[in-house]
Phi, psi and omega in degrees: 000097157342114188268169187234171178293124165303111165332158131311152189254106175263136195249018180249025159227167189278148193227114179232138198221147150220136226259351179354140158256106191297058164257032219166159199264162183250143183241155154312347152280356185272316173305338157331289169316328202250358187272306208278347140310315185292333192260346138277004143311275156001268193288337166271027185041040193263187132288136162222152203237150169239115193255119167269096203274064190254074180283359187244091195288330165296333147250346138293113217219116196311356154277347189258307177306330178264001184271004170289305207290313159330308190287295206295330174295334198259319175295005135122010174307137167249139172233150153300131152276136016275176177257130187284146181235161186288319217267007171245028187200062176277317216280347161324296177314303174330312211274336177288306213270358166280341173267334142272001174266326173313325156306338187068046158215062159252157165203143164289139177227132181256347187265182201280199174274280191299335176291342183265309196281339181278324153334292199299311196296322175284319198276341172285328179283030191242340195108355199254128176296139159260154186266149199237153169251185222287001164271352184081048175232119157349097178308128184301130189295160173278010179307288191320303205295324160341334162271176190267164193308302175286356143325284139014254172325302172282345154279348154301315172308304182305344191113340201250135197300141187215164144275178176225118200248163170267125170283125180276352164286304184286307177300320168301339162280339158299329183267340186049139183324354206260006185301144198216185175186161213246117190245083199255003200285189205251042169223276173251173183187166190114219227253118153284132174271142200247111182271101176310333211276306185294012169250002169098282133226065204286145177323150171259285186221140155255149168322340191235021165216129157260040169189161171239175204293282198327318165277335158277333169266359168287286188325288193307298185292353173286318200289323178281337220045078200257148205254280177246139195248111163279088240198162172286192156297340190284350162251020188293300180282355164296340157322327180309298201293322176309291184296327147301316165310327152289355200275287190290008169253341201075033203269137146006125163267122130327145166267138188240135169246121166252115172254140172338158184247180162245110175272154177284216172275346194270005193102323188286152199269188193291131164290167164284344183292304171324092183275350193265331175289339181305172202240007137298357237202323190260318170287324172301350189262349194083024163285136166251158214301358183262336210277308185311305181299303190311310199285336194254016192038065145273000000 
């Protein structure tokens, strides 16, 4: 896709972005998402932005970005041109995530996936629960924030590969506990409070990304001016982690909606995998882009 001269940003309109990860064919759930930013876009005389989230370069892929653009053009969606991709705005996240190691609330975690699932695993079979956070993954062990600067260094002088986490502790004491977000979406709403603490000391930067979804897309929607974040329910607590980060950056606060998902047959919501649900897959059978708003309750 021919790229064009970035526009000027008007940042004195309501603003809506949808977020696609090019790894995968888009299922009905994305077109939810995504008819449902373009059509309150629409009716607020807003923008709507198309973000292309490809911080996972190993699995993200220019066929997969233009079989995005193909779905989203045949449900009759329009975007502001060019579409921001992720993968051209590394040095942004760097410079957001260099500005919290200055705070001194960074720390390198050094263990493996696997060195954490053996942790976890040792410590249930004595009987005892680990804490998990609100997707059910092993809340990250205390070693890491726990060593010392030298230490710290020297196992960076070796080589071993690390990631980079937010203390989670520390940052709350700059912001104090009281973080809240604006909620209008189809599950609760009105002022929510948000708890960052259940997710623990979440990744930052990893050694094979330079950046994680939680500090790029805080970073990204400020940088679009995105007024409201349309999303699935599957991201409702993750708000938490968001709105901290805006606090400690001085970033914008967004009004946030999490809309209902579309489940498979098995209850779950849809994967990319769903090959009967792609939305190529629904055109090829002869659905057209009104069969699609019908299927999606719309």
């Amino acid at each position: 896709m021919a790229e064009e001269a970035m526009p000027a940003m008007s940042f004195d309109k309501p603003a809506y972005r949808f977020a696609p990860s090019p790894n995968g064919l888009l299922h009905l759930g994305h077109a939810l998402s995504a008819i449902l930013n373009h059509d309150m876009a629409k009716k607020t005389n807003g923008r709507f932005l198309l973000r292309i989230e490809d911080i996972d370069l190993a699995r993200c892929t220019p066929e997969f970005e233009e079989a995005a653009y193909r779905d989203l053009s045949w449900l009759g969606l329009d975007w502001e041109k060019p579409v921001w991709r992720q993968s051209e705005h590394f040095d942004d996240y760097r410079a957001a995530l260099d500005r919290l190691m200055e705070m001194g609330l960074v720390y390198p975690a050094f263990l493996t996936r696997g060195e954490v699932k053996a942790r976890v695993a040792e410590h249930e079979e004595s009987g005892k629960s680990w804490p998990r956070d609100p997707d059910g993954s092993p809340l990250y062990p205390e070693d890491d924030r726990h060593r010392s600067e030298t230490e710290r260094q020297l196992l960076i002088a070796k080589g071993v590969r690390h990631a980079f986490r937010l203390d989670m502790h520390k940052a709350l004491r700059l912001t104090g506990d009281a973080l809240k977000w604006t909620e209008t979406g189809d599950g609760a709403r009105g002022e929510i409070t948000a708890h960052p603490t259940a997710w623990g000391d979440v990744v930052l930067s990893r050694s094979d990304a330079p950046s994680s979804y939680h500090l790029s897309v805080t970073v990204d929607d400020a940088a679009q001016g995105i007024t409201h974040v349309v999303r699935g329910l599957d991201l409702f607590e993750a708000t938490a982690v968001h709105r901290l980060l805006q606090e400690l950056l001085e970033l914008p606060q967004p009004v946030y909606h999490h809309h209902r998902l579309i489940l498979g047959p098995d209850g779950k919501k849809l994967s990319k995998s769903e090959g009967s649900t792609g939305l190529a897959a629904l055109r090829d059978q002869g659905f057209a882009p009104h069969d699609i708003r019908r299927l999606v309750g719309l």
